[in-house]
N, C-alpha and C positions, 0 to 999 in steps of 0.2 A: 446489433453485434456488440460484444462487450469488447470495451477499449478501456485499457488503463494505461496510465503514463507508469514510465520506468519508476518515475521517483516516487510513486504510489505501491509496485512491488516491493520497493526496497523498505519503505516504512511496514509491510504486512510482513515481512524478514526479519525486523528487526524487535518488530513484535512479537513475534513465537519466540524470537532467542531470549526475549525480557520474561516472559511465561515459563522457559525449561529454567533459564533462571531461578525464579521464584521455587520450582520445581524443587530445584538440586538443593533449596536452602533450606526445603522442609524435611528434606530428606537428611539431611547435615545434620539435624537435631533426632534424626532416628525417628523420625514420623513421617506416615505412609500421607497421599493426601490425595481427593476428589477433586476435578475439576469440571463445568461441563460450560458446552463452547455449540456453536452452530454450525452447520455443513451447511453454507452458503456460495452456493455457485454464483462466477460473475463480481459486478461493482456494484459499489460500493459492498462492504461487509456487514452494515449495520443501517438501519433507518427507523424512524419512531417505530414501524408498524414492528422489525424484525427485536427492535427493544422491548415494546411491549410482550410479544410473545416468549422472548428470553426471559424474561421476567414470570410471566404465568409458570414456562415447562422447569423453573429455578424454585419455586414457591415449590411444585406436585413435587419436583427431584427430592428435596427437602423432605418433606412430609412422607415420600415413600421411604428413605433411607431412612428417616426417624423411627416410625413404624417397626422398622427389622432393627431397633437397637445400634443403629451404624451413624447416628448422625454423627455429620464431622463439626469440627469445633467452631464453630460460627463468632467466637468474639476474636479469631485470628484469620477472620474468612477476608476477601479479598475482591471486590466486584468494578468491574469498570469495561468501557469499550473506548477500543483504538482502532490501528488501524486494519488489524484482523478481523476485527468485529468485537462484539459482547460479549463480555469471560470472568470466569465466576470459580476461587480455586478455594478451598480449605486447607487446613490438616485433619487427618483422621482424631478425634476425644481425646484418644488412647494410645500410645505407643505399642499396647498389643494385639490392636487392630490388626483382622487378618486382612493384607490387601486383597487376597483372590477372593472371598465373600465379599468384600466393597464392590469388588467387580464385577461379580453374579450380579450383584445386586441394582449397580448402571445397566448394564446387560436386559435386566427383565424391565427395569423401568422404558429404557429404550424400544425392547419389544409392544411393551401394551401400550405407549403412548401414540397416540392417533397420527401425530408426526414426528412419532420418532425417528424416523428415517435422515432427517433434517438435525437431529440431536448427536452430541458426542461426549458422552459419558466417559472420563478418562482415569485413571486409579498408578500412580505411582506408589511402588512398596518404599519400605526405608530405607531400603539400600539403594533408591534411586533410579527402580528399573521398570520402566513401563509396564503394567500389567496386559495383555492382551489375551483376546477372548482366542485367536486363530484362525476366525470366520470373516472372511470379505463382504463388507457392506452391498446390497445391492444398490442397481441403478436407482437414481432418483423417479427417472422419468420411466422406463418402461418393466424396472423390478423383474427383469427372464437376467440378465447377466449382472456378474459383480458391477462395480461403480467405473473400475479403474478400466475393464474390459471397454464398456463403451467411449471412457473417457480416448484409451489410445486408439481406438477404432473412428472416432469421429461418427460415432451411431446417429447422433442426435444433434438437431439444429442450434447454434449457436442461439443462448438466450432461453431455449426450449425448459430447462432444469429450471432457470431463474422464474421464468413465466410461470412456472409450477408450483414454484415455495410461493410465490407472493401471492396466489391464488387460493393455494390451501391454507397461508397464513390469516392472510385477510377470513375467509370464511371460521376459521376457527377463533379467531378473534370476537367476532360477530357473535357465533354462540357462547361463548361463554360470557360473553357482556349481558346478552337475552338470559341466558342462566341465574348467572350474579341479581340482575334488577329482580328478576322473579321472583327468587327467595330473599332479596331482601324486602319485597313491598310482599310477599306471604308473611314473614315477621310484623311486618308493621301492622297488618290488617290482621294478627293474632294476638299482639300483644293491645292493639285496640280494645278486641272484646274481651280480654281479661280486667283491664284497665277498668272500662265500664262496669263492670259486674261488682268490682273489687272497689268501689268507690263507694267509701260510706260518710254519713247516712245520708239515701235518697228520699225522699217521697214519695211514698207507695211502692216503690221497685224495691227489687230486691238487688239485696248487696250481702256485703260479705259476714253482717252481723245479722239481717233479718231477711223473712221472705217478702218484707211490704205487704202488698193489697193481696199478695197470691195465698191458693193454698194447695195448689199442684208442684209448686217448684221450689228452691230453694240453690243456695250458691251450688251446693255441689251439684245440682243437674246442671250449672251454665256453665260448670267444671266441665263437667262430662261433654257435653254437650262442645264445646271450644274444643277441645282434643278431637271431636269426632271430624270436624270444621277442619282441624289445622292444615291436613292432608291434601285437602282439595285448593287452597288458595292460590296454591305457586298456579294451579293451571289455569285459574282465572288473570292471572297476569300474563302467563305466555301467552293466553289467545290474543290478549291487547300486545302484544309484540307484533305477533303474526299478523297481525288486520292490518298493518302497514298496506297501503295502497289500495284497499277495499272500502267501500261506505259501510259506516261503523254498525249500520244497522242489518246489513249480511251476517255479521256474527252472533244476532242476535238468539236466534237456534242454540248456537253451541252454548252459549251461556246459560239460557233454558235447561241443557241439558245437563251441567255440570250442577245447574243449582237444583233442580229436582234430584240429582243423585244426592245434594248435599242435606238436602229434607229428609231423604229417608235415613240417612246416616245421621243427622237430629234425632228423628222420633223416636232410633233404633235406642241411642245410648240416654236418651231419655225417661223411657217408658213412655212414650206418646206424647210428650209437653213439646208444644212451641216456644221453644226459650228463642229462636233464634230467627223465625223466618224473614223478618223487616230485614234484619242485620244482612243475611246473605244475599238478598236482592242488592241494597245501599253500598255493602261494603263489598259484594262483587261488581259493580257496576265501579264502583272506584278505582277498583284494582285491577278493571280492563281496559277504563279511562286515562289511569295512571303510567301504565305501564305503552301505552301507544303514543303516549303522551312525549315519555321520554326518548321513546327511540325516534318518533318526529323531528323533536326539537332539540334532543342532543343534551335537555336540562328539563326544571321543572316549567311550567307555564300556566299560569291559571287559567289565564280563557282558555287554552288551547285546551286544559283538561275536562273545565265545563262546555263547552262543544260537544269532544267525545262524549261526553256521559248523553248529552241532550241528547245528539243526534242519535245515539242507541234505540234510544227507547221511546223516539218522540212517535207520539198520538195513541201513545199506549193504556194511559188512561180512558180515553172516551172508547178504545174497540174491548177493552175486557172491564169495565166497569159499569157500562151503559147496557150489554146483553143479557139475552135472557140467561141463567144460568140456577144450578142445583142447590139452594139454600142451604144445604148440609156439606155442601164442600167449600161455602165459601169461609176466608178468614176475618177475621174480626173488623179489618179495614175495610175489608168489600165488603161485610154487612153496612157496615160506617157507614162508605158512599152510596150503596143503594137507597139507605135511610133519609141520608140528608142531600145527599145529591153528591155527584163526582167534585164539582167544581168548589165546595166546601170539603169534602170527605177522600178528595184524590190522594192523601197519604202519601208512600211512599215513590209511589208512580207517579206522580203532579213532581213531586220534589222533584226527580232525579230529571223529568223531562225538562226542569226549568235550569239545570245544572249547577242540582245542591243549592238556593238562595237562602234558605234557612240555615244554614254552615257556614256559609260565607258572609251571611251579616251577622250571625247571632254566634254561634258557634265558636267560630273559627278569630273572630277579633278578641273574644275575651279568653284564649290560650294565649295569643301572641304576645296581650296587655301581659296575662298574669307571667307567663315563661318566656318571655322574649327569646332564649336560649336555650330553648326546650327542656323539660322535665328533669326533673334530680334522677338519676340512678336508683335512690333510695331515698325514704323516708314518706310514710305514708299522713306525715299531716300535712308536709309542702305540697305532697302531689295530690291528695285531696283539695286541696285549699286553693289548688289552680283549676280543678277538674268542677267542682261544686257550680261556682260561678256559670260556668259555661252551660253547665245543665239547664240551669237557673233560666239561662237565654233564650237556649232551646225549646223551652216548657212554656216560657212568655210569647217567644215569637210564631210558635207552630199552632197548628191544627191536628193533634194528637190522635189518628183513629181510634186508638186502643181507650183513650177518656171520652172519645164520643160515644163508641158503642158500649161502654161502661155506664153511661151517665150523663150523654146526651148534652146538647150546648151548653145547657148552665152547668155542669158539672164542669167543661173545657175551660170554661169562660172563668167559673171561679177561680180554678189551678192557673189559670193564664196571670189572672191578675195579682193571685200571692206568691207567686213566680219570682213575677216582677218587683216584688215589693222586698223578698227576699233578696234580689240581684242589687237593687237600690239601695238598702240598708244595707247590706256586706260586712255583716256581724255588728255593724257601730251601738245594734240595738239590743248587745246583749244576747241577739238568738231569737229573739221573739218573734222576726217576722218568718225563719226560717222554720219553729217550731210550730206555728199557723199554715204552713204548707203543710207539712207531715200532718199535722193533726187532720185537716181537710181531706188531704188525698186518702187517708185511713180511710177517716169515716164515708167517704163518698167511693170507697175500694176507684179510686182515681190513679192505673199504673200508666205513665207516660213513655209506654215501652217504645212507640215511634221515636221522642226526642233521645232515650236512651240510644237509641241506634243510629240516630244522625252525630250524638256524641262521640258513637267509635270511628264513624266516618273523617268528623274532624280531627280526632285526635291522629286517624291515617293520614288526613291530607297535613299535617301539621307537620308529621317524621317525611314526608316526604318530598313536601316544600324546602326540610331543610338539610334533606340531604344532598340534595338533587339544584338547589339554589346557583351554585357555581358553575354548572355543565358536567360532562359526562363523570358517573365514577365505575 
């Protein structure tokens, strides 16, 4: 039952008269003004959860009245919660502001918003005089009669309304936080594979100035190819929302299917080239890892996110690697492993089931060394010159399918070792041990498209270690 003490009404009194106040002074200056406020039944008026949401439906209210040309003047704007609750007033830009378009305009926003009903869109003109629409707010809780009808009627259990906002609050909160992470870690695992591609000069891969060892591809099919990619990443992260309370290898179908849709959408804007299939196994398995990760644990967490990934796809190697299968459908990896065996040649599937260890020794240390603070904005010689090294790593510490079945162990074995000798020199030598990679990978067509691809995984987990570092955003 909601109980409030007297001296708690009289502060939500004295509050509203501080509000028409504010009100009457915008109007004094002959400026109309917006405000918007919550219809919260019950006590308190305000609590993180009803702050935060005042905050979200403050951001769209915003954004929708900017949109129609109506935003109000925001460097005279006004936000604060007492003891009426959370309140948010402007003045209209313009003194020729029309109030009754400001008020259509709360009006439709109120309509299409999910909990508008919960919202109060307010438009004083400049002469100080409320604008109103004419139309009685329906009930919260059963929406067949106005608000005030069941209010005097006593329709509805004491609490019932209130049980209802913090219900649909909380729920809506929830989604759009799953929303938010999605496309933020679709960004991250997009600007990855640009990142990667756009990093010059590699050894034998192709970048932004050459095709390296290839002669089917070139940057702009990994152009193309990334745009085709971009569309589908946010759904590889909601699934790792959604697996909350599921073993992570129940999802593993959906993922299959998302990432088979995302091949053919490759091969489409490619003309048939595999620029990308490592990357969207690694980098969707990241970003279901990642994102289950966070809604777990509230932040980022490394074991918790190489778990995830393990548990995914653990013993995936030895049931599709070890079978009999169609030579002409297999990829360059699973030639690999058939060749030389899974447990040498398990690629992309040995990685992910051991939960990414070639990123997190090799990878993932020499970004943190070189960017401690993550990547510049701009400037392609800094972010090269943090990106190269790690490649460098990557090429030393892996087992490359794509240079086995190019060229077999001693080919691996060479690039492994002038890898490393380029990560070890780190320019002191003038270039020379780095221009003895390039030449090697050339002449032995040695493309390290696997290490390229655990590249944009690190470079994911790096945007999202730090963004995600502190707990929830």
């Amino acid at each position: 039952m909601d109980v409030r003490p007297a001296s708690a009404l009289d502060a939500v009194l004295e509050a509203r008269e501080r509000r028409a106040a504010a009100r009457a002074a915008l109007a004094a200056e002959g400026r109309a003004s917006v405000s918007l406020t919550l219809n919260v039944p019950g006590w308190p008026k305000s609590s993180p959860a009803l702050a935060r949401f005042f905050n979200l439906a403050l951001e769209q209210l915003l954004d929708h009245l900017a949109a129609r040309r109506l935003g109000p003047d925001l460097a005279r704007s006004f936000r604060d919660a007492d003891a009426a609750g959370d309140f948010f007033l402007a003045p209209a830009a313009s003194r020729r502001c029309d109030a009754a378009e400001l008020k259509a305009a709360g009006e439709e926003f109120e309509a299409g918003h999910p909990l508008g009903r919960f919202l109060d869109v307010d438009v004083v003109d400049a002469a100080g005089r409320p604008v109103s629409s004419g139309r009685a707010k329906p009930c919260f809780v059963c929406g067949a009669r106005p608000a005030v009808v069941c209010m005097r009627l006593g329709t509805h259990a004491p609490g019932e309304a209130r049980a209802l906002l913090e219900t649909r609050v909380a729920a809506f909160l929830d989604e759009d936080r799953a929303r938010r992470v999605a496309r933020r870690l679709a960004e991250f695992a997009l600007r990855a594979a640009l990142y990667e591609v756009s990093l010059a000069p590699k050894p034998g891969l192709v970048d932004r100035f050459s095709a390296g060892a290839h002669d089917d591809m070139d940057f702009y099919t990994f152009l193309n190819s990334s745009a085709a990619l971009a569309p589908r990443f946010e759904a590889l992260a909601a699934a790792g929302w959604a697996s909350a309370g599921d073993p992570p290898a129940a999802w593993l179908p959906r993922l299959r299917e998302l990432g088979l849709e995302m091949e053919r959408a490759m091969r489409a804007a490619t003309g048939g080239a595999n620029t990308h299939k490592g990357l969207i196994f690694l980098v969707g398995l990241a970003l279901f890892g990642a994102a289950r990760t966070i809604r777990a644990r509230g932040a980022w967490n490394e074991r918790a996110f190489r778990r995830a990934v393990g548990a995914t796809v653990r013993g995936l190697a030895e049931r599709e690697l070890g079978g009999p299968a169609d030579v002409d459908e297999l990829s360059h990896g699973e030639l690999a492993a058939r060749r030389h065996g899974a447990r040498l040649a398990g690629g992309a599937r040995r990685e992910a089931e051991r939960g990414f260890p070639t990123v997190f020794n090799a990878g993932l240390p020499e970004l943190r060394r070189r960017a401690p603070e993550g990547l510049p904005a701009r400037g392609a010689a800094a972010i090269d010159a943090a990106l190269r090294p790690a490649l460098y790593a990557l090429i030393a510490a892996g087992r490359d399918t794509n240079v086995l079945h190019r060229g077999g162990t001693a080919a691996l074995s060479g690039l492994r070792r002038r890898a490393k000798a380029a990560l070890l020199a780190d320019g002191r030598d003038g270039g020379a041990a780095e221009r003895e990679l390039a030449r090697y990978a050339l002449a032995r067509r040695a493309s390290a498209g696997g290490a390229a691809d655990l590249l944009a995984v690190s470079l994911f987990v790096r945007w999202a270690e730090l963004e995600w570092a502190g707990g929830p955003r």
